[in-house]
KEKE-3310 file (N, C-alpha, C; in steps of 0.2 Angstrom, whole numbers, plus 5000, padded with zeros to 4 digits):
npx = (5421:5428:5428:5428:5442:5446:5453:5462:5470:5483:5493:5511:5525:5540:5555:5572:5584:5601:5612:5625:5627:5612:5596:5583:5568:5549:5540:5525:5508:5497:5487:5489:5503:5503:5513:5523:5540:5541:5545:5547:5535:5522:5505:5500:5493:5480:5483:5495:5515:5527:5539:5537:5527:5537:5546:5536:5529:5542:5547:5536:5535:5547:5551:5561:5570:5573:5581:5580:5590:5589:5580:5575:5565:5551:5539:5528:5515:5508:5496:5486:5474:5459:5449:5437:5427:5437:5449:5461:5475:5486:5498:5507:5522:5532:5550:5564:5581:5586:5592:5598:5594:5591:5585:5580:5578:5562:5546:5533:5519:5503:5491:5474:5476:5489:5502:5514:5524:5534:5551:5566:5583:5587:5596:5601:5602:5591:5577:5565:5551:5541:5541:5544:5539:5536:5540:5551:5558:5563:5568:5581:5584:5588:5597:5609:5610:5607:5595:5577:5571:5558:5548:5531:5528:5520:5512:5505:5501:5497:5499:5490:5494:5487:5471:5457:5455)
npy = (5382:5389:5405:5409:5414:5430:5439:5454:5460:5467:5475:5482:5493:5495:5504:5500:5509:5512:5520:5521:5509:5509:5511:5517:5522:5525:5531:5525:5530:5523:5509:5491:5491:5504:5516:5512:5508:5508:5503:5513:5516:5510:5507:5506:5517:5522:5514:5516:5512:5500:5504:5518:5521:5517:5524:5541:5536:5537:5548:5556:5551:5552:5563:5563:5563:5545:5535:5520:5505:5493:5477:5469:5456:5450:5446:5439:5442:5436:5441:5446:5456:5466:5476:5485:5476:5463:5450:5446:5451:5451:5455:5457:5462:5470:5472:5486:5489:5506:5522:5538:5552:5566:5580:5582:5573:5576:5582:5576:5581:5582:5576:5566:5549:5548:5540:5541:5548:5556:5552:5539:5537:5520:5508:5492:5484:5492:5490:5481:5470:5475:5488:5488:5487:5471:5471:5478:5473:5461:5468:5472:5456:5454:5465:5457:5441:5443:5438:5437:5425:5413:5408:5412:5423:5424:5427:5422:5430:5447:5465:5477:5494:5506:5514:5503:5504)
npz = (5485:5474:5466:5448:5439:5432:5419:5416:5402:5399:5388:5385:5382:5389:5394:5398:5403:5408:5419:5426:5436:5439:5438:5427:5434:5436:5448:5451:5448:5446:5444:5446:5450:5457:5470:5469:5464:5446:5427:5414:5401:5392:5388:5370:5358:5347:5333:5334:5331:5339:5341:5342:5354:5363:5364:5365:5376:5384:5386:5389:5403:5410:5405:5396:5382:5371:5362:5352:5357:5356:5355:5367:5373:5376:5391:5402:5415:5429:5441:5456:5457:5457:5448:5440:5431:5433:5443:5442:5434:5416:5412:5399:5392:5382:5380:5377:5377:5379:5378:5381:5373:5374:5384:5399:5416:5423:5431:5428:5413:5419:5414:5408:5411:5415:5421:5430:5443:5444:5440:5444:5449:5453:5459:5462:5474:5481:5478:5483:5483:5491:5486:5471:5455:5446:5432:5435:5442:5433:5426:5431:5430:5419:5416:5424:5417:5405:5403:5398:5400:5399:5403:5411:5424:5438:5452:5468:5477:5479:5484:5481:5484:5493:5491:5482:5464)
capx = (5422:5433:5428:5432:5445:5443:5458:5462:5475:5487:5498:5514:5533:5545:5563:5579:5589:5604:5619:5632:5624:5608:5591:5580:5563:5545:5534:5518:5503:5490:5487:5491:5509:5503:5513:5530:5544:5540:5550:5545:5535:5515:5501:5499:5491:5475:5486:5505:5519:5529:5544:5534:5523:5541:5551:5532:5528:5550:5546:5529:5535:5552:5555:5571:5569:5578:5583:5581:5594:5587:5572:5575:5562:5545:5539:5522:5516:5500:5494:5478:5471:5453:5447:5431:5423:5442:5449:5468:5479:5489:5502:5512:5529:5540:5556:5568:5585:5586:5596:5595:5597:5590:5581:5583:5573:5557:5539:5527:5513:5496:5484:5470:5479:5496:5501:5520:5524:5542:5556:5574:5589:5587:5600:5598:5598:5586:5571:5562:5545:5538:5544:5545:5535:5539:5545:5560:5563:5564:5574:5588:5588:5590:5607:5613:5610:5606:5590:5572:5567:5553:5542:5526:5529:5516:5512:5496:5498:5500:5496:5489:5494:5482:5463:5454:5452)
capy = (5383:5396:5411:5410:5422:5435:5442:5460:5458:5471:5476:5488:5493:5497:5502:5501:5516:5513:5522:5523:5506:5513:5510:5525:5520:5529:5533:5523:5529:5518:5501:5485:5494:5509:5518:5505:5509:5503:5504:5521:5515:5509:5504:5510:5520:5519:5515:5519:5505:5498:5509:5525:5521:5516:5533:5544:5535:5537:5555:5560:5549:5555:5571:5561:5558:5544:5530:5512:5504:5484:5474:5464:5453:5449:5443:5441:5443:5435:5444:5446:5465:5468:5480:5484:5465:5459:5448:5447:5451:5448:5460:5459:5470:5472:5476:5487:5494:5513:5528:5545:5557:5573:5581:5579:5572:5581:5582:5574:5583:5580:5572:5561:5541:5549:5536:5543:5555:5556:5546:5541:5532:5516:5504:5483:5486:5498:5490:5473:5466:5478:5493:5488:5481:5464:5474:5479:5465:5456:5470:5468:5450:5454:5466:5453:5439:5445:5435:5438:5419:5410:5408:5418:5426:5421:5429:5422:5437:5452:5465:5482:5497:5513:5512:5500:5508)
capz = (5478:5470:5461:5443:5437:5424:5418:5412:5397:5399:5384:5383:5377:5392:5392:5403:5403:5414:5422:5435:5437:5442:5432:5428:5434:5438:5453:5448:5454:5445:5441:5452:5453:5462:5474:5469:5457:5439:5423:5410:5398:5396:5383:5364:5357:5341:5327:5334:5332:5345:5343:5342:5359:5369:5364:5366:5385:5389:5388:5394:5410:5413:5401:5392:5373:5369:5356:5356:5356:5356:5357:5372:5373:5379:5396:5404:5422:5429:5450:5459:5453:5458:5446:5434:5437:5436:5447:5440:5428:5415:5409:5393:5394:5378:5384:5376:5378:5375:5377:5380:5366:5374:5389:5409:5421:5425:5432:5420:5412:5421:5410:5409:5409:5416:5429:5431:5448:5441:5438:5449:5448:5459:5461:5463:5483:5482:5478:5483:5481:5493:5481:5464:5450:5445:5428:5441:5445:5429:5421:5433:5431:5412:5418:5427:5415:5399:5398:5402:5401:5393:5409:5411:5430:5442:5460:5469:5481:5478:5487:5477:5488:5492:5489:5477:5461)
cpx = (5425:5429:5431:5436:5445:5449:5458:5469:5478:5493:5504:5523:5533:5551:5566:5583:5592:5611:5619:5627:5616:5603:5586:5572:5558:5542:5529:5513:5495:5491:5491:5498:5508:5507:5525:5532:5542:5543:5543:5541:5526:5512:5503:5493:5488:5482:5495:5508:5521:5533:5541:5532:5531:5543:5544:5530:5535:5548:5541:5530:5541:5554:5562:5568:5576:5578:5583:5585:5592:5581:5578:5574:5554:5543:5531:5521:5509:5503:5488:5478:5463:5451:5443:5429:5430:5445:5456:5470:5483:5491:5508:5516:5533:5545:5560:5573:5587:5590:5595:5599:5597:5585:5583:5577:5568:5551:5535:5522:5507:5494:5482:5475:5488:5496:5510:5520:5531:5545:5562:5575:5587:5591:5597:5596:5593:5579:5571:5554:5538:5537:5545:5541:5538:5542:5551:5563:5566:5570:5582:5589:5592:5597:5610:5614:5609:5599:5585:5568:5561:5546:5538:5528:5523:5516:5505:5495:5501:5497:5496:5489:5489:5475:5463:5453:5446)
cpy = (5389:5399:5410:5416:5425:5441:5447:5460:5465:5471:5482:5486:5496:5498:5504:5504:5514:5517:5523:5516:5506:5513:5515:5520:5525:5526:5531:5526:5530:5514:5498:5487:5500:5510:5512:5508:5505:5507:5510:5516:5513:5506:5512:5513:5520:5519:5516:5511:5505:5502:5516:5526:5521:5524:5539:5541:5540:5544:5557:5557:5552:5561:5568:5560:5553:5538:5525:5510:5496:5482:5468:5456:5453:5445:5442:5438:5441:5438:5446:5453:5464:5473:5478:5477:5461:5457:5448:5451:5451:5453:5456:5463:5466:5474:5478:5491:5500:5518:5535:5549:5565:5574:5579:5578:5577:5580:5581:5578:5581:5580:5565:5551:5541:5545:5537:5550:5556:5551:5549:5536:5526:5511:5496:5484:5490:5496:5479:5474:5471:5486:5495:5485:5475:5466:5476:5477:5462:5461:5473:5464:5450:5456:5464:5447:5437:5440:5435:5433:5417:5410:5412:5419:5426:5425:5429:5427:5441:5460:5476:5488:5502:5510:5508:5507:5507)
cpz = (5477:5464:5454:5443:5430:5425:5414:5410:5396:5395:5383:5383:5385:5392:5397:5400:5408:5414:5426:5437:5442:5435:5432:5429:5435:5443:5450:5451:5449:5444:5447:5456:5458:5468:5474:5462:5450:5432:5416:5404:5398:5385:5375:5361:5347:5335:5329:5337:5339:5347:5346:5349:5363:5368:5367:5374:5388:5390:5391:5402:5412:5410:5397:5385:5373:5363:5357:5353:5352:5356:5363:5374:5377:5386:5398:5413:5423:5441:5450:5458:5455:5455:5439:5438:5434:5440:5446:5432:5424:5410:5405:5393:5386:5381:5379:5379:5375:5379:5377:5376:5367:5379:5396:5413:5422:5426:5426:5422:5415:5417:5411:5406:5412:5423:5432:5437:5445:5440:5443:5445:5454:5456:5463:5471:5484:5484:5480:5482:5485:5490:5476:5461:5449:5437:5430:5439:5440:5424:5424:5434:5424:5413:5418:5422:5406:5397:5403:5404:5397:5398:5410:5419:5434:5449:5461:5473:5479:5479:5484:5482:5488:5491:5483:5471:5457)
residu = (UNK:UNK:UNK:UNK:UNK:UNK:UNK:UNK:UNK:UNK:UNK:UNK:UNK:UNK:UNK:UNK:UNK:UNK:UNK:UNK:UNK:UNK:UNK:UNK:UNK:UNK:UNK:UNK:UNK:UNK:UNK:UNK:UNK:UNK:UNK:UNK:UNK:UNK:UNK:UNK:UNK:UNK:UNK:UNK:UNK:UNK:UNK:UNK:UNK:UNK:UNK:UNK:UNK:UNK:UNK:UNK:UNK:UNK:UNK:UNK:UNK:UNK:UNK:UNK:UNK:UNK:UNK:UNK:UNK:UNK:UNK:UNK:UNK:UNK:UNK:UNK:UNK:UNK:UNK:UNK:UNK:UNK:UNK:UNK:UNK:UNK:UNK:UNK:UNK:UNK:UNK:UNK:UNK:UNK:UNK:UNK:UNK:UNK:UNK:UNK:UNK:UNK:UNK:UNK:UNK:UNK:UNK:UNK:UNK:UNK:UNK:UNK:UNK:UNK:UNK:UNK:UNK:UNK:UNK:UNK:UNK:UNK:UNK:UNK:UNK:UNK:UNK:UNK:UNK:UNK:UNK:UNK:UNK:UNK:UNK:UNK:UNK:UNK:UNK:UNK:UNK:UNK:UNK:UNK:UNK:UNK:UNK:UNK:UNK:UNK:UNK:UNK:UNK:UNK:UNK:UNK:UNK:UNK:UNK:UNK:UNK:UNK:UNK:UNK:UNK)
# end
């Protein structure tokens, strides 16, 4: 008999920054994504809208202020997570495209919740599935096809790097 699952509902605004065809990403090191590229961006905060949390994560993860340019769209992402008494989860991403208006790449501030070791440039070759969030992934499919789909995103394995947290 199978384990029920008990999913942890993960909600946040992400944005793609790109040039020289090159996606500006961060160094994750927390959550299911740890230690693998994922796209600048994360949960909100008591009382702050959508736009305000995208532009306030862009910066405290990479140092860049910038502008949103678009709403994207919405995706969700279901993978095995073992954390607290959950078992998966089931992450909600806004996506928008945004712009930099001011600032350059730089070491994020250390604090409590900070899950950014920096930010790069990575290119479509760069990353795969051993290296990148499925945020990545989906937002060079978007590049490439200008659409992020209607399908909720599905991965029964998934394999969370570094220690259990």
């Amino acid at each position: 008999m199978f384990a029920e699952k008990r999913y942890h509902r993960a909600f946040g605004v992400y944005g793609i920054y790109v040039e020289d065809n090159k996606l500006l990403v961060i160094n994750k090191n927390g959550g299911p994504y740890k230690y693998r590229y994922d796209l600048p961006g994360g949960s909100l905060e008591e009382g702050e809208r959508l736009t305000e949390a995208m532009v306030r994560e862009f910066k405290e993860e990479t140092g860049i202020d910038i502008a949103i340019e678009r709403s994207v769209g919405v995706i969700d992402f279901f993978l095995p997570w073992e954390w607290k008494e959950f078992t998966d989860v089931h992450h909600i991403a806004v996506y928008y495209l945004v712009r930099k208006i001011s600032g350059e790449i730089s070491i994020p501030e250390s604090f409590e919740g900070q899950d950014s070791l920096g930010a790069v440039w990575v290119g479509r070759e760069e990353i795969s599935q051993d290296n990148a969030s499925p945020l990545v992934w989906k937002a060079f499919e978007w590049l490439e096809t200008n659409h992020l789909g209607l399908q909720s995103v599905h991965y029964e394995t998934w394999e969370v790097k570094g220690p259990k947290q």
